[in-house]
LOVO-23735 format. One line per 10 residues: number of its first residue (from 1); for each residue x, y, z of N, C-alpha, C. Coordinates in Angstrom, 2 decimals. Each point is the difference from the previous one (the first is absolute). Example, Ala and Ser with C-alpha at 12.3 -4.5 7.8 and 13.67 -1.06 7.14 Angstrom:
<nodes>
1	13.19:-5.69:7.80:-0.89:1.19:0.00:0.90:1.20:0.00  -0.35:1.05:-0.72:0.82:1.19:0.06:-0.77:1.09:0.73
</nodes>
This chain:
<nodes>
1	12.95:37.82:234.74:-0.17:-1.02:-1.02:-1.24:0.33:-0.82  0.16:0.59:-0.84:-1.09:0.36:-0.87:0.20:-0.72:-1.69  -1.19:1.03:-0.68:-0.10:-0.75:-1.04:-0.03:-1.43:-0.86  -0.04:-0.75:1.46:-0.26:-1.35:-0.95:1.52:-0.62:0.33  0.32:0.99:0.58:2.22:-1.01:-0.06:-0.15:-0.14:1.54  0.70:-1.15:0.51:0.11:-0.02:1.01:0.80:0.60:0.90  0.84:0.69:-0.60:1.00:1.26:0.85:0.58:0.90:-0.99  0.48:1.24:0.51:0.93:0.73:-0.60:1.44:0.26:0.40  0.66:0.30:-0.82:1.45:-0.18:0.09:0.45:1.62:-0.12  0.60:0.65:0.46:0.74:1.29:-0.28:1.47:0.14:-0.58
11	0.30:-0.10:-0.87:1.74:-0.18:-0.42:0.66:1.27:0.20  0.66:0.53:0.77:0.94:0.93:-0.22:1.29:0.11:-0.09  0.33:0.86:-1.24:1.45:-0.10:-1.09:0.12:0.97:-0.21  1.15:0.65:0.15:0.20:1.07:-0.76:0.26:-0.53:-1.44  0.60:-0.90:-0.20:0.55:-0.34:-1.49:-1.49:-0.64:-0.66  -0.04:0.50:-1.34:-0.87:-0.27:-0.33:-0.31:-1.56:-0.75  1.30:-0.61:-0.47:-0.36:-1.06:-0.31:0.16:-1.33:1.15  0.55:0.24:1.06:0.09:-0.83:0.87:-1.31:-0.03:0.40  -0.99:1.11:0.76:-1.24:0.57:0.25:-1.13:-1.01:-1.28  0.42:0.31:-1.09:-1.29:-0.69:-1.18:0.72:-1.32:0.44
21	0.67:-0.53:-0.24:0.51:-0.92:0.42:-0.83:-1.32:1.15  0.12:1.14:1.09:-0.75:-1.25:1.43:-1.16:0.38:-0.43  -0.85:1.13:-0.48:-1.39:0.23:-0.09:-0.52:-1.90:-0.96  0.71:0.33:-1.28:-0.08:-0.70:-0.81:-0.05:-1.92:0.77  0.72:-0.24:0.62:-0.03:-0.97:0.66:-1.56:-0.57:0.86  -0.18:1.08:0.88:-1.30:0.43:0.51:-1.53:-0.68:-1.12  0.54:0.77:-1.16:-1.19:0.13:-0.93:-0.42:-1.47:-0.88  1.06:-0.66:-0.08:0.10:-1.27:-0.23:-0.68:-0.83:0.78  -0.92:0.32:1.41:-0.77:-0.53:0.42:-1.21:0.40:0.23  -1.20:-1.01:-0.38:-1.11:0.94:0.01:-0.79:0.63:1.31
31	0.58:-0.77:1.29:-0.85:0.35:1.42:1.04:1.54:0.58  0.99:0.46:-0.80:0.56:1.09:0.52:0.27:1.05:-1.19  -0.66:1.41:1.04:0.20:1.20:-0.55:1.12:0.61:0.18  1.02:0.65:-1.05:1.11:0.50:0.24:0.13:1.25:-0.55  0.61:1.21:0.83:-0.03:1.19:-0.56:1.58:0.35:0.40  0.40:1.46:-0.20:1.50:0.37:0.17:-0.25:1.24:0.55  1.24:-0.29:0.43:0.21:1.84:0.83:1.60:0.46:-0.48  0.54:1.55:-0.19:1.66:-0.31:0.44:0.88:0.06:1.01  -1.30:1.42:0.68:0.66:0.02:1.54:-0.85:0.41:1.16  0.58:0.42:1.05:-1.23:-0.19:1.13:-0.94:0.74:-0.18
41	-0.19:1.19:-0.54:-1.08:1.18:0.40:-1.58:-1.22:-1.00  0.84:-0.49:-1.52:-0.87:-0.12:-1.25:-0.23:-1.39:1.25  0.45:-0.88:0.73:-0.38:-1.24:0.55:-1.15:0.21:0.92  0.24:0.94:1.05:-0.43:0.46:1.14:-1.33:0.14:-0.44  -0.21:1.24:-1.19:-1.18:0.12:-0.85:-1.22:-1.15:-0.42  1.37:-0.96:-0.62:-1.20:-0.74:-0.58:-0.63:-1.17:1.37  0.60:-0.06:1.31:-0.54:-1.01:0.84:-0.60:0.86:0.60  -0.29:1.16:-0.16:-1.20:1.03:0.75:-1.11:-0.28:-0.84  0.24:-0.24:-1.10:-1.52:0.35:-0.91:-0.41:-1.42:-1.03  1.21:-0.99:0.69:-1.00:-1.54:-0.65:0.45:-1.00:0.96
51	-0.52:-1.37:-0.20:0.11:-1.07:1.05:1.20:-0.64:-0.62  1.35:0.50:0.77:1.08:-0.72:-0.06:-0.22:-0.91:1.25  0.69:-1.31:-0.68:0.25:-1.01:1.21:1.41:-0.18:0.21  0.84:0.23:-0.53:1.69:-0.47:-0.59:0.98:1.10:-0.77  0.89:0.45:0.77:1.07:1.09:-0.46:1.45:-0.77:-0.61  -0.09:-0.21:-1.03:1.76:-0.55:-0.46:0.70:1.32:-0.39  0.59:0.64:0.65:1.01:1.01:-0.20:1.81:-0.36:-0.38  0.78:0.86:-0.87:1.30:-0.11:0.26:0.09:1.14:0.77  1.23:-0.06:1.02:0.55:-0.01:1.03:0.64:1.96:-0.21  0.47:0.33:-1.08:0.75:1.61:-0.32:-1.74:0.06:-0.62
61	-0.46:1.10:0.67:-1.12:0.65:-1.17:0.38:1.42:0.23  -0.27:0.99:-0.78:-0.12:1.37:-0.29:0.30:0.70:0.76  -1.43:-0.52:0.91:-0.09:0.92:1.48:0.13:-0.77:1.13  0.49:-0.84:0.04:0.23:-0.85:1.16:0.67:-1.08:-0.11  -0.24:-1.14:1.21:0.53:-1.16:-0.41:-1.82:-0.75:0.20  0.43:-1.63:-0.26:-1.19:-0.55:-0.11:-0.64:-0.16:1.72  0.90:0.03:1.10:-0.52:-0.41:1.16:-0.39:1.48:0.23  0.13:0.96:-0.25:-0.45:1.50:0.14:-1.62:-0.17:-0.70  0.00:-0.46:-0.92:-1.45:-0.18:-0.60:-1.02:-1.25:0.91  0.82:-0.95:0.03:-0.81:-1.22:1.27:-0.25:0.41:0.90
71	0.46:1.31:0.72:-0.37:0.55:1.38:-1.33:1.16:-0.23  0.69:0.53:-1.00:-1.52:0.83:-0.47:-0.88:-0.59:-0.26  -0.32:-0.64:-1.09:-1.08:-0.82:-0.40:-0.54:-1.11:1.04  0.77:-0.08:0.90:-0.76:-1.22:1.55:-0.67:0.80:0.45  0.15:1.50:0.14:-0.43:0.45:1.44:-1.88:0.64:-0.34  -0.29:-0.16:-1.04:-1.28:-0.19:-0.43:0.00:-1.35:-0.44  0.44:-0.96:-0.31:-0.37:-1.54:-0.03:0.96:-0.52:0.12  -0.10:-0.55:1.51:0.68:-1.02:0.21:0.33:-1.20:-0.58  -0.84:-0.61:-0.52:0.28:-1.83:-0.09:0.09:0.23:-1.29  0.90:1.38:-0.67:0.36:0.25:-1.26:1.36:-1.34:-0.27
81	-0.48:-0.60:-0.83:1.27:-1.45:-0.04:1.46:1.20:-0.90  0.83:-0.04:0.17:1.50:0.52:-0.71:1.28:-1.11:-0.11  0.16:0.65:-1.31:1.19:-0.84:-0.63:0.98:0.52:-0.58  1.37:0.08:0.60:1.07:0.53:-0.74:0.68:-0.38:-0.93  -0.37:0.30:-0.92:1.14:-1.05:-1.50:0.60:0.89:-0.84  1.45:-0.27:0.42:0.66:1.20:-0.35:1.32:-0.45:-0.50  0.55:0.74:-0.83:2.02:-0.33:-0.04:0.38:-0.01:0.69  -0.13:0.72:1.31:1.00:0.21:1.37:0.60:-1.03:0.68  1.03:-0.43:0.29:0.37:-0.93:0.78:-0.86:0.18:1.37  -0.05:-1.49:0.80:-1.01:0.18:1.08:0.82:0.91:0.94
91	1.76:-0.30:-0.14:0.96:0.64:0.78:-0.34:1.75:0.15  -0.01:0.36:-0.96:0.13:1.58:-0.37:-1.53:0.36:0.33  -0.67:-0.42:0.55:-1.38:0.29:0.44:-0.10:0.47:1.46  -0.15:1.47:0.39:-0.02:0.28:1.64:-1.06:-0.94:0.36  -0.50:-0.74:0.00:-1.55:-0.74:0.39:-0.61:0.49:1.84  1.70:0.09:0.63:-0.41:0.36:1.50:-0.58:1.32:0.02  -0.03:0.97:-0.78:-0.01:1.28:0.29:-1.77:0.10:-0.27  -0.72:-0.80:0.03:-1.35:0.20:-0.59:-0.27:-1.01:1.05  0.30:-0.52:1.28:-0.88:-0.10:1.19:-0.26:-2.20:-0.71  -1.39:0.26:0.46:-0.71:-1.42:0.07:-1.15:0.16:-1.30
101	0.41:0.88:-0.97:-0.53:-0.21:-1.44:0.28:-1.45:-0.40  -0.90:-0.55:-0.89:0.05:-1.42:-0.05:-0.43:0.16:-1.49  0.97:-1.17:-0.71:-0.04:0.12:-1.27:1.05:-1.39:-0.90  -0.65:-0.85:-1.20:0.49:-0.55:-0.20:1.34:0.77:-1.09  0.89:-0.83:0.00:1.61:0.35:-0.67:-0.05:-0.78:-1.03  -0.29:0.19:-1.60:0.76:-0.91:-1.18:0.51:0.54:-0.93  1.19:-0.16:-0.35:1.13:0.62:-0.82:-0.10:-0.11:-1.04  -0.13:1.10:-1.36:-0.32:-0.63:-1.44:0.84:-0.23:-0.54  0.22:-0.70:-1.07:0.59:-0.83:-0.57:-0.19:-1.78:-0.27  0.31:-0.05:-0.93:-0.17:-1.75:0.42:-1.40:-0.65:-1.20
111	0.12:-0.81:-0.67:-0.90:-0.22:-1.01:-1.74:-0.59:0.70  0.05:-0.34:1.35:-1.35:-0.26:0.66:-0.18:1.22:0.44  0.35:1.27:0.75:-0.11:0.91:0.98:-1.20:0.47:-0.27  -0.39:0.16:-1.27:-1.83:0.61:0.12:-1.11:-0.85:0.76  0.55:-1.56:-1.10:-0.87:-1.14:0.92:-0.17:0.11:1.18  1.47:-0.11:1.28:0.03:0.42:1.14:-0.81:0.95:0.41  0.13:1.13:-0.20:-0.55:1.22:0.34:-1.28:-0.19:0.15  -0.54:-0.52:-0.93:-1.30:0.13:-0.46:-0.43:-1.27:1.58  0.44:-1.09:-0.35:-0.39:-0.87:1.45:0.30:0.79:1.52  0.70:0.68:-0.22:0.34:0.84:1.37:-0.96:1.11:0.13
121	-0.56:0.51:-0.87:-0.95:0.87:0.51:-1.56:-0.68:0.09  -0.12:-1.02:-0.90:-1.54:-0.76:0.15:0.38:-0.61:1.40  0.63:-0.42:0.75:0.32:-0.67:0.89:-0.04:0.85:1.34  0.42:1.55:-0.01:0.05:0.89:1.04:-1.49:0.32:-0.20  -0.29:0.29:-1.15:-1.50:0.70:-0.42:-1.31:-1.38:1.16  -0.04:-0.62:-0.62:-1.10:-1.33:0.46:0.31:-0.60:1.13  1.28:0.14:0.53:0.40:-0.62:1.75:0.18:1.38:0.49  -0.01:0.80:-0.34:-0.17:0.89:0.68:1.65:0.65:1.47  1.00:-0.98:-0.74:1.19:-0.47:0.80:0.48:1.64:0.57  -0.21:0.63:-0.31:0.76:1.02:0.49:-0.77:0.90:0.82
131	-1.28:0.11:0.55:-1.32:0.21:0.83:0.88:-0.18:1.36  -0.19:0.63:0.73:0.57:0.56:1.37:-0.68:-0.84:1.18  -1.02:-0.88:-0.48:-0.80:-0.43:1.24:-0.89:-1.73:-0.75  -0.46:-0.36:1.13:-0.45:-1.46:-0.16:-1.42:0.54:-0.98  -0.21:-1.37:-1.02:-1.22:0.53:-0.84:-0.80:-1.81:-0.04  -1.11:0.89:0.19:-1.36:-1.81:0.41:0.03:-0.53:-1.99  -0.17:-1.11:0.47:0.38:-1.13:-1.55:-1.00:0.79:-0.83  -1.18:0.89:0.24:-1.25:0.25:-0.42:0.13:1.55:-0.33  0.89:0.25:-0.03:-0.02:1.96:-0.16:-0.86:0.14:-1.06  0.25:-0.04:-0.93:-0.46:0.76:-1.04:-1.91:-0.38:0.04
141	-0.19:-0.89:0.43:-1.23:-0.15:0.34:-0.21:0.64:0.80  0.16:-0.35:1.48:0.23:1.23:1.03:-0.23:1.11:-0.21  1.22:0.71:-0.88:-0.56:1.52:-0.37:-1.15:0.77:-1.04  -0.86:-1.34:-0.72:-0.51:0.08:-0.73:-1.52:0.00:0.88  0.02:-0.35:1.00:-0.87:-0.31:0.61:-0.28:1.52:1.09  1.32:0.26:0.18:-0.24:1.00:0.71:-0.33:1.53:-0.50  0.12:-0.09:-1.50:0.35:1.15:-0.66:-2.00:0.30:-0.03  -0.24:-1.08:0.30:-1.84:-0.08:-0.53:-0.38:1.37:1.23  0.38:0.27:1.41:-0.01:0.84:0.91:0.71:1.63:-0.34  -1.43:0.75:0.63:1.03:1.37:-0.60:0.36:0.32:1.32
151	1.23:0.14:0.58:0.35:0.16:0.94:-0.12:1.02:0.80  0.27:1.39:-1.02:-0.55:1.23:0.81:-1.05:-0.09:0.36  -0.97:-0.59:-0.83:-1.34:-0.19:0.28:-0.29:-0.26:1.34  0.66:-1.33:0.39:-0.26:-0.94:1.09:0.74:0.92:1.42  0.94:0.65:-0.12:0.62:0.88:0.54:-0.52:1.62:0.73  -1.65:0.04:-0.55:-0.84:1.20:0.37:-1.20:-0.76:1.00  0.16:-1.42:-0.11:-1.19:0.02:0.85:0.34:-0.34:0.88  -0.95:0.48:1.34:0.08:-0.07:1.16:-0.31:-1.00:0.95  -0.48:-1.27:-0.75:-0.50:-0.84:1.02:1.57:-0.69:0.05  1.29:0.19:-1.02:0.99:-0.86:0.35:0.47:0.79:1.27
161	0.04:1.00:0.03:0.68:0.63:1.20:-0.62:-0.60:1.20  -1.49:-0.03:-0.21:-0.47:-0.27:1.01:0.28:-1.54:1.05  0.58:-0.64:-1.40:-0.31:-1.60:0.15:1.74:-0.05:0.31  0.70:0.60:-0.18:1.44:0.42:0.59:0.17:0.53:1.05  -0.52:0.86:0.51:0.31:0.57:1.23:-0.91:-1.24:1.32  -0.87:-0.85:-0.49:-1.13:-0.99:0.83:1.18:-1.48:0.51  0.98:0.04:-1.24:0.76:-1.09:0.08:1.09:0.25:0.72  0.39:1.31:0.22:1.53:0.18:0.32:-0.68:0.14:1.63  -1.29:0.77:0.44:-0.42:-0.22:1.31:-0.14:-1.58:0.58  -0.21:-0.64:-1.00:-0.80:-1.55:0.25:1.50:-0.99:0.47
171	1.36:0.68:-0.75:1.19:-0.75:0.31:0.50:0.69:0.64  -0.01:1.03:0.32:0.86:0.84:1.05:1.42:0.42:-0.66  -0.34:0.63:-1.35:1.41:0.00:-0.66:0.03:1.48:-0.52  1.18:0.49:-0.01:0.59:1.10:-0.71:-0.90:1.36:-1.09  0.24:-1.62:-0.72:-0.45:0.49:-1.81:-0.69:-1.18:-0.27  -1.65:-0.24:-0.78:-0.39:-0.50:-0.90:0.09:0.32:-1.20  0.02:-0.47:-1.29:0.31:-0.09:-1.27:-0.38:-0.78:-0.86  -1.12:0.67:-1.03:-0.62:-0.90:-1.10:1.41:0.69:-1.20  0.63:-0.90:-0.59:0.93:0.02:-1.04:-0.01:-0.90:-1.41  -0.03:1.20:-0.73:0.10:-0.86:-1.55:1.21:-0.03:-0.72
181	0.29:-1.37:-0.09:1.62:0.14:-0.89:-0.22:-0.08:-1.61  0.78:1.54:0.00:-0.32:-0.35:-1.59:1.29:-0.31:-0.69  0.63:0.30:-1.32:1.12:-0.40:-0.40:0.79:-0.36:0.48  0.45:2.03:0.67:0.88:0.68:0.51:0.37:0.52:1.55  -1.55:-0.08:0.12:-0.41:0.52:1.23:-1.29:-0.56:1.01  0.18:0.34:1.17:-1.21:-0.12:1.10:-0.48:0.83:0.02  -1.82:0.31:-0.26:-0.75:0.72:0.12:-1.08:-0.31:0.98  0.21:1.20:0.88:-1.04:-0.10:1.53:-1.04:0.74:-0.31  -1.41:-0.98:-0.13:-1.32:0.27:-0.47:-0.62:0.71:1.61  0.56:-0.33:1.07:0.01:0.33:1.33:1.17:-0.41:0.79
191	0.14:1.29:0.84:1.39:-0.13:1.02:-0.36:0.39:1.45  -0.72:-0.75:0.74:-0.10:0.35:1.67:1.38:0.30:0.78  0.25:1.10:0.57:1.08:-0.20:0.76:1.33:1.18:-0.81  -0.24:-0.01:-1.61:1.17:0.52:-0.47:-0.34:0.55:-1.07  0.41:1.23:-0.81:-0.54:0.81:-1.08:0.85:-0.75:-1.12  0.51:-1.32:-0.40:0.58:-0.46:-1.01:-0.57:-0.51:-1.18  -0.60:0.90:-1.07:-0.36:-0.40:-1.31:0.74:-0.95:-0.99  1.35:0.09:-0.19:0.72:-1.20:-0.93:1.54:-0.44:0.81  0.50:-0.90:-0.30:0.75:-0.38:0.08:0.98:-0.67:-1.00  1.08:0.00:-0.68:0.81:-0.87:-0.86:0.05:-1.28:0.42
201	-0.91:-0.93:-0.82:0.22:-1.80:-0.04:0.92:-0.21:0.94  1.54:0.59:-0.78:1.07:-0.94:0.73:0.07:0.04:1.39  -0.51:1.09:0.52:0.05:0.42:1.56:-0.93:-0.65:0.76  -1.03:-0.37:-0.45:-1.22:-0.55:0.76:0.42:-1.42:0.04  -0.85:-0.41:1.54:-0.10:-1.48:0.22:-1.22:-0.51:-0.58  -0.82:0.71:-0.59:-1.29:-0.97:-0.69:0.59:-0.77:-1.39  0.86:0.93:-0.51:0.62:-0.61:-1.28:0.24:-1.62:0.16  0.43:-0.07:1.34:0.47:-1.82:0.38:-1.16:-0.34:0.66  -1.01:0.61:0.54:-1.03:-0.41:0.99:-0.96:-1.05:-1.22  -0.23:0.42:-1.39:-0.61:-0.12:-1.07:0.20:-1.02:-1.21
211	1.53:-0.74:0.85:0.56:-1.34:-0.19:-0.15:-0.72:0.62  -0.35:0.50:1.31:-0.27:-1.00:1.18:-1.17:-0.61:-0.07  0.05:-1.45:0.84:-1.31:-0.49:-0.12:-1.06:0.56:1.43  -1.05:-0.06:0.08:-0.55:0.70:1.32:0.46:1.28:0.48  -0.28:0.27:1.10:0.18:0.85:0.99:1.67:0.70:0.32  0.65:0.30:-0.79:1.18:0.53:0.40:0.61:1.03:1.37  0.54:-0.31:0.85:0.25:0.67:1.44:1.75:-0.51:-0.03  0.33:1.74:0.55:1.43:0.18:0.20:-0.30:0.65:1.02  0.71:-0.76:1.21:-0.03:0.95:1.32:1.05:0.76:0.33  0.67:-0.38:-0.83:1.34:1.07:0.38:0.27:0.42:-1.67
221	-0.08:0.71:-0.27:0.35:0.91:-1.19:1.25:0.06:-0.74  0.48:0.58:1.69:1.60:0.55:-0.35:0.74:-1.35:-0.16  -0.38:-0.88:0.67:1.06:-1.32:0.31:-0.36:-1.16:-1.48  -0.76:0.84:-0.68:-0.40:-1.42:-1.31:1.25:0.48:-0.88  0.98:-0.85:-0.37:0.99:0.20:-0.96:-0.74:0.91:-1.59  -1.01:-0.27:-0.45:-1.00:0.46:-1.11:0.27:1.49:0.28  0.01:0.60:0.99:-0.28:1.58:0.68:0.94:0.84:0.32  1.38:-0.65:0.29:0.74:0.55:0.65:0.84:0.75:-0.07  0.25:0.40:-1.95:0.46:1.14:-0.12:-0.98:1.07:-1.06  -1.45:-0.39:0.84:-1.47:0.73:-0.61:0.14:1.35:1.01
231	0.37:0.74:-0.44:-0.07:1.68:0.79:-1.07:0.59:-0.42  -0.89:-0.76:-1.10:-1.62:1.10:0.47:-0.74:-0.72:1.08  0.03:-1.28:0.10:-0.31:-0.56:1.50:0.18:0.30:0.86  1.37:0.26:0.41:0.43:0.28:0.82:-0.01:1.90:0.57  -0.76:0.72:-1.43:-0.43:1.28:0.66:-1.09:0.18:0.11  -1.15:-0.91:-0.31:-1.01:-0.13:-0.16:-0.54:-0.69:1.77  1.15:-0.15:0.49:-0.27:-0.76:1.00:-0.84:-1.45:-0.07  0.12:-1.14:-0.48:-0.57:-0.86:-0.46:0.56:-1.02:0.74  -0.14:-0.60:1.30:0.64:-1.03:0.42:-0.76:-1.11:0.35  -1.53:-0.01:-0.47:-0.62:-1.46:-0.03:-1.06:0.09:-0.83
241	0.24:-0.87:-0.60:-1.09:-0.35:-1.29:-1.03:-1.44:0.01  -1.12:0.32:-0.52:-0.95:-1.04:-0.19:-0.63:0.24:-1.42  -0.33:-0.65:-0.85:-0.85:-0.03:-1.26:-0.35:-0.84:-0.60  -1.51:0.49:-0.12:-0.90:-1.31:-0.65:-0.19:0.45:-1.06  -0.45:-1.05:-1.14:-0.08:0.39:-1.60:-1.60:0.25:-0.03  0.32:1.38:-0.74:-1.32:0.56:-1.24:-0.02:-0.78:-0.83  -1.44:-0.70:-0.35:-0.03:-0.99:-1.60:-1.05:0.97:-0.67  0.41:-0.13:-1.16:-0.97:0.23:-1.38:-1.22:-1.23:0.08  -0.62:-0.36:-0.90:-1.17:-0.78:-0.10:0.53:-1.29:-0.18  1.28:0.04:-1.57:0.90:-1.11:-0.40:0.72:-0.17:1.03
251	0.24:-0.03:1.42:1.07:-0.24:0.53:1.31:0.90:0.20  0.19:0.46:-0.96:1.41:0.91:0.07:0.15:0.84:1.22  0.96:-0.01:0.29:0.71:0.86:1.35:-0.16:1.35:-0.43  -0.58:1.18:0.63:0.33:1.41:-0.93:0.09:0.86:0.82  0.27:-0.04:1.49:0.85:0.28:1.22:-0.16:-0.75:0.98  0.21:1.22:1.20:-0.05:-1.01:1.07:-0.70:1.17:1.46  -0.97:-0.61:0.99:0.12:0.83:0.81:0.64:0.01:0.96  0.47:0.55:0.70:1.07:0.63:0.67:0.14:-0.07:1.66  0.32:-0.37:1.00:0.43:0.73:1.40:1.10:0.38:-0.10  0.53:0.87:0.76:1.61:0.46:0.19:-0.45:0.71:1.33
261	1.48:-0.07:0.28:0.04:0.16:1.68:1.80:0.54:0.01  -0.53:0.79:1.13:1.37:0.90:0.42:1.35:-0.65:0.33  -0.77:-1.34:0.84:1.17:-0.97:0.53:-0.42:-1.18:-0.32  1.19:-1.34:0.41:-0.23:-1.72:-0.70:-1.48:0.09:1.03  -0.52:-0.97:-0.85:-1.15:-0.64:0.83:-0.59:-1.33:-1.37  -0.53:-1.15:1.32:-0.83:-0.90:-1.20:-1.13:-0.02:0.16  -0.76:-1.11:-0.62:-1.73:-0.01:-0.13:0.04:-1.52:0.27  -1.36:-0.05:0.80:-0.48:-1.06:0.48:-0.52:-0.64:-1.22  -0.39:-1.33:-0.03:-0.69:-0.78:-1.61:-1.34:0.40:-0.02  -0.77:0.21:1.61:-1.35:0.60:-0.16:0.27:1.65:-0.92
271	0.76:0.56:0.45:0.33:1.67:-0.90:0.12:-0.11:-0.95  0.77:-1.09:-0.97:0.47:-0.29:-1.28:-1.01:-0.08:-1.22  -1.20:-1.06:1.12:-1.20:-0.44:-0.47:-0.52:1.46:-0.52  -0.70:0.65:1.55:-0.24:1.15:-0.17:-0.16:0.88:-1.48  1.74:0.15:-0.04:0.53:1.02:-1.09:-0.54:-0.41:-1.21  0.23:-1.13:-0.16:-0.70:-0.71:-1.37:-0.94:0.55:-0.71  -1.08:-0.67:1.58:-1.62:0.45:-0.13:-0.19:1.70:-0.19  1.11:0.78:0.13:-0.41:1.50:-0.10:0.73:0.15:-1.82  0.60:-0.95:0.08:1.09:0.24:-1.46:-0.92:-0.37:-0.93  -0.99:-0.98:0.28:-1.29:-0.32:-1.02:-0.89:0.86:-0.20
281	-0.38:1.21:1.86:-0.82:0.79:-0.78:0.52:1.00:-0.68  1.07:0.32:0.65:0.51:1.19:-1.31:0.50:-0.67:-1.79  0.13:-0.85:-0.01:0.02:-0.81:-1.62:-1.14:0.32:-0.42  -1.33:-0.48:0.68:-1.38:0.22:-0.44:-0.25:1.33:-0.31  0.08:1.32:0.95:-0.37:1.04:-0.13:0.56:0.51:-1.05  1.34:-0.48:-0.28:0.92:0.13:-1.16:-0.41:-0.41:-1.20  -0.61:-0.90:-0.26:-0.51:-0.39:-1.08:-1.52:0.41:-0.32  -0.56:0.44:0.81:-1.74:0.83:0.44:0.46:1.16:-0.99  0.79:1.03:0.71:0.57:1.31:-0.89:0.11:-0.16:-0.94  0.70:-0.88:-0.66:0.19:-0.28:-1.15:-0.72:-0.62:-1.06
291	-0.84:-0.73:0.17:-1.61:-0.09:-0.44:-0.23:1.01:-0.19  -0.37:0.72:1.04:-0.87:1.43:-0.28:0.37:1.40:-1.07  1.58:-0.43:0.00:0.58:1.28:-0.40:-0.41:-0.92:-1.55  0.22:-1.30:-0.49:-0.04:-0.22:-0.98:-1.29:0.01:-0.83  -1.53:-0.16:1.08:-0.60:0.02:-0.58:-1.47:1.39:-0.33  1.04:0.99:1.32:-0.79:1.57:-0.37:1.21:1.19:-0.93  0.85:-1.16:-0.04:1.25:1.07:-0.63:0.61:1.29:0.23  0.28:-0.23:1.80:0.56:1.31:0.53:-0.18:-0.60:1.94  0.11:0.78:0.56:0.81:0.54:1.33:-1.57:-0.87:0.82  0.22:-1.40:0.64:-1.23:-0.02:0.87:0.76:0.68:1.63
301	-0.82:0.41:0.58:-0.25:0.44:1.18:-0.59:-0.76:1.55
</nodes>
């Protein structure tokens, strides 16, 4: 979302006046940027090299079809919102052959259909409806808050390791884990127990831990309906979870720290307490770094 518009729109057409067409619709409002593509390579291009939020494609392009382009263009951004608006009957559409791609369907024609369109993508764009995983009422704050942290940064120093490997002895667990959720992803500023630097949002349990209120604990992993057809969990070996929230200064959630354990197990309310009190000092130390980096302008130690 740049320039002053509150989102961008990607139109792809091979036909060129259908293409000016939805752009034109787009442009008629002033909080959205609209550009065109005709087929996947020129689409692919332009969501590599500007902030698309929203793909409206027809369905026959050049070099592909449009769910051939929604699969490309997800797999570097996910919570890419897509919209098929096309001549095609919904019938004559393989839709099964492209898996659990997710994408809204509106057929052109019809003297409202731009109007439509146009509400169907501000509507996927700002709810965010087509996002793979639970999102806190506060995101965009949230991530605004978190973006203030340079993560690699926070990711070289050693007292988190230290303060990770102290906690996972202190609970008798597996793996400790300081984790930052960002968009897309979980980023482990420290990992006691396991060499795991990122993770995909949708796969992680902090993504929901970070909706939760308090102390989140799953003692059985495998048995939470949320998990159960999660196969990086399940190779990751992940069968009991605890997590307390990282806060920013404002409050915002901007991970969570971590126990995991090989097998179910729970926590006593004295342990819970505990975790808290360690989840505050790593928030603090978290926000210490970040002072520092902001106010010597580079790498504190």
């Amino acid at each position: 979302m740049t320039d002053g518009h509150d989102f961008t729109v990607l139109c792809v057409d091979p036909a060129t006046d259908a293409r000016e067409a939805t752009i034109a619709a787009f442009r008629d409002r002033a909080d959205v940027r609209a550009v065109g593509a005709t087929d996947i390579a020129g689409a692919l291009e332009t969501v590599a090299t500007a902030d698309v939020d929203c793909l409206v494609a027809e369905y026959d392009l050049q070099d592909g079809t449009a769910f051939e382009l929604f699969e490309q263009a997800r797999a570097d951004n996910p919570n890419l919102s897509c919209v098929l608006f096309t001549d095609r009957d919904h019938a004559d559409i393989d839709s099964a052959a492209f898996g659990e791609t997710v994408a809204e369907y509106l057929p052109k024609g019809g003297a409202d259909t731009h109007d439509r369109l146009v509400d169907i993508v501000s509507n996927t764009v700002r709810n965010r409806t087509q996002v793979g995983f639970p999102l806190p009422p506060d995101e965009d704050e949230r991530l605004a808050a978190l973006h203030e942290y340079d993560i690699a940064d926070l990711s070289a120093v050693e007292s988190f390791d230290r303060l990770s490997e102290l906690i996972a002895s202190h609970f008798d667990v597996a793996v400790c884990f300081v984790g930052l959720v960002d968009e897309v992803q979980e980023r482990f500023v420290a990992c006691h127990g396991a060499d795991w630097e990122t993770l995909d949002r949708e796969d992680t349990i902090c993504t929901y831990s970070i909706v939760e209120d308090g102390v989140t604990v799953i003692e059985n992993v495998q048995a939470d309906p949320r998990f159960e057809y999660n196969e990086t969990l399940k190779q990751l070996d992940i069968r009991s979870y605890a997590g307390a929230d990282l806060t920013a200064p404002d409050g915002s959630i901007i991970g969570e720290l971590c126990l995991i354990h090989d097998e179910p197990r729970g926590y006593t309310d004295e342990e819970l307490t505990e975790l808290q009190l360690f989840a505050a000092e790593v928030s603090e130390q978290l926000e210490l770094r970040r002072r520092l980096d902001t106010e010597h302008g580079g790498t504190s130690e």
